[in-house]
C-alpha positions in Angstrom: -52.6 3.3 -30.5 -50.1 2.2 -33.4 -51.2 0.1 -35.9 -50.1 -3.1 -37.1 -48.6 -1.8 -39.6 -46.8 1.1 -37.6 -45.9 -2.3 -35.3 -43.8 -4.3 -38.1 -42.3 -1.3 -40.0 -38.5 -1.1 -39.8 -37.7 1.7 -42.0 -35.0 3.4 -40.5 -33.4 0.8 -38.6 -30.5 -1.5 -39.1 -30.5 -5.1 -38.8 -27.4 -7.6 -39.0 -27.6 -10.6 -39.5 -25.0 -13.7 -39.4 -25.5 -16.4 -41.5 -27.2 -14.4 -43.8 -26.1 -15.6 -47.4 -27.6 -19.4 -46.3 -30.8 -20.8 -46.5 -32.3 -19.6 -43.5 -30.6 -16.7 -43.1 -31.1 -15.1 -46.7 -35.1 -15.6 -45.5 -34.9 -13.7 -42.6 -32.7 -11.1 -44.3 -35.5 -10.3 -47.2 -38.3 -10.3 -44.1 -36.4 -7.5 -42.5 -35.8 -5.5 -45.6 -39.0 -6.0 -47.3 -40.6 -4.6 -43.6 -38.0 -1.8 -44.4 -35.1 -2.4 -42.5 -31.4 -2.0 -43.9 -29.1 -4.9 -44.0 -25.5 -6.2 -42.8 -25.1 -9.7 -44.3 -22.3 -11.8 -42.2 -20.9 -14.9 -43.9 -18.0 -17.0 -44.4 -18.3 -16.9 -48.4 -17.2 -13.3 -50.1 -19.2 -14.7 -53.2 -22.7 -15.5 -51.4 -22.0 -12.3 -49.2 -21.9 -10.5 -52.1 -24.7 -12.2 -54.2 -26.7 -11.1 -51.3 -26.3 -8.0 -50.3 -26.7 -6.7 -54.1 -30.0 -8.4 -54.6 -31.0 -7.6 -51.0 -30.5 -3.7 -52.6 -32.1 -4.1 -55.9 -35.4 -5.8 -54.7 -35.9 -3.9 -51.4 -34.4 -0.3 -52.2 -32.5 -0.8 -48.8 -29.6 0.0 -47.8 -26.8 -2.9 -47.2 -23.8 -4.1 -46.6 -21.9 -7.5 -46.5 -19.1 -8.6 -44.5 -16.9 -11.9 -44.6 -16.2 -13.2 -41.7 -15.2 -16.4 -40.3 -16.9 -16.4 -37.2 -14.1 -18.6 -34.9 -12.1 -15.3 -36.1 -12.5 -13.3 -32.4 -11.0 -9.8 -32.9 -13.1 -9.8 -36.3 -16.3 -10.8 -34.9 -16.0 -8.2 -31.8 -15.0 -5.8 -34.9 -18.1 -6.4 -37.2 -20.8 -3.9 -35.1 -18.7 -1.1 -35.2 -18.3 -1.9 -38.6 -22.0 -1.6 -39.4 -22.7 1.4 -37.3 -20.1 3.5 -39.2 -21.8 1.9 -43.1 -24.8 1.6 -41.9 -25.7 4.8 -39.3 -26.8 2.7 -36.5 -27.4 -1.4 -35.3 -30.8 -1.8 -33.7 -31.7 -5.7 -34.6 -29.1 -8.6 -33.8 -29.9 -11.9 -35.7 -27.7 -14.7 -34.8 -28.5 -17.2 -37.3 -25.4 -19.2 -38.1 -24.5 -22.3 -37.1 -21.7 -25.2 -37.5 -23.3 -28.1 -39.2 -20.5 -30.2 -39.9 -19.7 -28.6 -43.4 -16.1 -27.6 -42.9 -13.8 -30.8 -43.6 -13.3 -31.8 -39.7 -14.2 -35.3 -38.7 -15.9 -36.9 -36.4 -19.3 -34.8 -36.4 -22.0 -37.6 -37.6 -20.4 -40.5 -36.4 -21.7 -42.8 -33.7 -20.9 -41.0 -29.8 -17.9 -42.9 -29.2 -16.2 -40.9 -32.4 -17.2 -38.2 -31.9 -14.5 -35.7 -32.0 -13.4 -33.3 -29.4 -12.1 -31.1 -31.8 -15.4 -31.1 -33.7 -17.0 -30.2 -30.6 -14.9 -27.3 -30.1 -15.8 -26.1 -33.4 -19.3 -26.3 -33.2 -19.2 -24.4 -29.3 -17.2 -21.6 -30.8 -19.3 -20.7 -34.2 -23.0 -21.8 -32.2 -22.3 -20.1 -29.2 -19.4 -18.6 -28.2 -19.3 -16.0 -31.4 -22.9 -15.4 -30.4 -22.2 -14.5 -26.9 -19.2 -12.1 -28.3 -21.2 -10.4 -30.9 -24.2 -9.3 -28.9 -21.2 -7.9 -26.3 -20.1 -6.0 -29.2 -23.4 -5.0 -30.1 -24.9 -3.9 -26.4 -23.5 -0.3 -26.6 -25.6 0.3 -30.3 -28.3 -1.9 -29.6 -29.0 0.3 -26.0 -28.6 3.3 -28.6 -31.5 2.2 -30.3 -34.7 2.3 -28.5 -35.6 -0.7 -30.4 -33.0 -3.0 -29.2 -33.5 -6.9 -30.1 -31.4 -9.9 -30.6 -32.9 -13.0 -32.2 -30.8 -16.1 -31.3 -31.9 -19.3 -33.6 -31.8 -22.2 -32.2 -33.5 -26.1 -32.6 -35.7 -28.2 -31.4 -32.8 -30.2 -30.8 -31.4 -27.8 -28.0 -34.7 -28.4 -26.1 -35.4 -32.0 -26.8 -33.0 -35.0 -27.8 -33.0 -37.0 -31.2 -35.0 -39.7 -32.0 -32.1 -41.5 -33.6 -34.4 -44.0 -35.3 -35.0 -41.2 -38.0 -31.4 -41.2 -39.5 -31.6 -45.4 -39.7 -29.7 -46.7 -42.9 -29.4 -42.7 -44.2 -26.2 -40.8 -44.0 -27.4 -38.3 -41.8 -27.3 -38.3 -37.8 -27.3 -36.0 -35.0 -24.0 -34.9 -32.8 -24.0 -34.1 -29.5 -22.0 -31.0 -30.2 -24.8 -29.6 -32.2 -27.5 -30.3 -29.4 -25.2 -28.6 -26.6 -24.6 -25.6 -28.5 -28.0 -24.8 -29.6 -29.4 -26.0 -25.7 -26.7 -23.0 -24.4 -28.0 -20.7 -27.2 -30.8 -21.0 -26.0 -30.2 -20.5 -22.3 -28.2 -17.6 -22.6 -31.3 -15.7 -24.3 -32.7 -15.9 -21.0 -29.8 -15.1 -19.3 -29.5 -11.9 -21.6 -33.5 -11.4 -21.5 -33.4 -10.5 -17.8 -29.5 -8.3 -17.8 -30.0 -6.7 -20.3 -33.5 -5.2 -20.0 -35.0 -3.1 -20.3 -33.1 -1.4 -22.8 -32.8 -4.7 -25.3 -34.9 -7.0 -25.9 -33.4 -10.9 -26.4 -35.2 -13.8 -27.6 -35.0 -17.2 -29.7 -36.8 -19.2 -32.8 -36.3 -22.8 -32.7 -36.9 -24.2 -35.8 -37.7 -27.8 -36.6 -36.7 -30.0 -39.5 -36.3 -27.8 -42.6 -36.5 -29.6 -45.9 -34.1 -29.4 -47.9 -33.2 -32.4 -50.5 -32.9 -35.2 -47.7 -33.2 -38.9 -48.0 -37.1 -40.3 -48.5 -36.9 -42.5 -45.7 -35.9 -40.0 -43.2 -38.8 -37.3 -44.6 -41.3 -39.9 -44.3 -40.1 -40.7 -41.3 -39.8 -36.8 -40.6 -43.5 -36.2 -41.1 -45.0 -39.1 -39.2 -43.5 -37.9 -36.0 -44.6 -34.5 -36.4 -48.3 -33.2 -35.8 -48.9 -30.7 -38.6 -47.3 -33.8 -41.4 -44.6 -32.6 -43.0 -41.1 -31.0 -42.7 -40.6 -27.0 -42.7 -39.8 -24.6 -45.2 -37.8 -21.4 -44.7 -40.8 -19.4 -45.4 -42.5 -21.0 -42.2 -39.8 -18.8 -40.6 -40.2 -15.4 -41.6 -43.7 -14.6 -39.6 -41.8 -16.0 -36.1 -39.0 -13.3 -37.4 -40.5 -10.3 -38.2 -42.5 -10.4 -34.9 -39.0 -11.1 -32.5 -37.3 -8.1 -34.8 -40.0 -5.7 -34.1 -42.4 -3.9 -32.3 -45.0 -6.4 -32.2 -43.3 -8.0 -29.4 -42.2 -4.8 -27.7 -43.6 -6.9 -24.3 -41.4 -10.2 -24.9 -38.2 -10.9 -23.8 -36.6 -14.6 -22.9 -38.6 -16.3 -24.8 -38.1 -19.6 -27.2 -40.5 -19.5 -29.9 -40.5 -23.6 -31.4 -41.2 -23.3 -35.0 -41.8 -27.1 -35.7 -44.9 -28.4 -36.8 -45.8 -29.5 -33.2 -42.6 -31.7 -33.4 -42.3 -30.9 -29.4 -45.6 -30.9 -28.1 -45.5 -34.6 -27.8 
């Protein structure tokens, strides 16, 4: 019987990782290397890419490699596993972990529903869950290669619930439907995936809650009254729900959503 140890080690395999110079995604990215895994860093920014590939090297002694990509880019996007495979020797762990949050200059995103934009919406299906579904594709033929095939899909509480709208109340923050719709079919096509893909890959989903990160008092106050454990996440609350998904201490789960929220959706 392996160890726990032997069960989270992931020396020798490859993981890639979009989203992976941002908050979230730089967590998850030192969790798999510091548990030995080597690194492909998917952003939109050459400089963060960069940034975070080289200190992903120097603190981990793993391999890496980064790639810009701008994930509404198609023939890139179906290009990128290939890419790794031939850097990197081989893909074995699929972490989908960027999203569209409104940060790219288009309108209508946080806006009452009425204004909301269909162009926006567009946007947000595309990078959320479109480039998802055409990345794992891409990534089926290495991932079945690997023995230890998984894809992690990130999600939100927000694709399984909807917003308490009260919380955003005189702040400029709010919540677009675009954003719930996306994450909601992220999350369904993990299970969709789970059960065509198996048994050779493994496909499952965190959904994180409220991360803080700098926002208004009245909406964290307002944050950790409604949730259970009191206060808003941290990145760091991520990385355990990570490392299990990625390796071999879930080798019996598939389809699942893990909630990461404080409790935010058990009432």
């Amino acid at each position: 019987m392996k160890s726990i140890k032997e069960l989270m080690n992931l020396s020798g395999r490859t993981a890639f990782v979009t989203g992976g110079a941002g908050h979230i995604g730089m967590a998850f990215c030192e969790t798999l290397a510091e548990a030995g895994a080597n690194i492909a860093v998917l952003d939109i920014s050459s400089d963060r890419v960069s940034e975070t590939a080289t200190a992903l090297s120097n603190n981990f002694s793993v391999k890496t490699m980064g790639l810009t990509v701008d994930l509404a880019d198609e023939a890139t996007v179906i290009a990128s596993p290939q890419q790794v495979v031939d850097e990197l020797g081989s893909l074995d762990i699929l972490i989908n972990c960027a999203a569209f949050v409104g940060t790219s200059g288009l309108s209508g995103w946080v806006t009452p529903f009425e204004e909301q934009s269909i162009d926006t919406w567009r946007a947000a299906l595309e990078t959320n869950l479109t480039a998802a579904f055409a990345l794992i594709q891409a990534a089926t033929p290495h991932l079945r290669k690997s023995g230890h095939g998984s894809v992690v899909n990130i999600g939100s509480t927000y694709g399984v619930v909807g917003p308490d709208m009260s919380l955003y109340e005189g702040t400029s923050m709010g919540n677009p439907a675009a954003y719930a719709a996306s994450k909601g079919g992220l999350t369904q096509l993990t299970r969709w995936l789970a059960t065509t893909l198996a048994p050779d890959i493994r496909v499952n989903c965190i959904s994180p809650g409220g991360i803080t990160r700098g926002q208004p008092e009245e909406f964290v106050k307002r944050y950790e009254t409604r949730t259970p454990l009191k206060r808003m996440g941290t990145e760091e609350d991520m990385k355990g729900a990570l490392l299990y998904l990625a390796s071999d201490l879930s080798s019996y789960v598939t389809g699942q959503n893990l909630l990461v929220d404080g409790g935010w959706t058990a009432w």
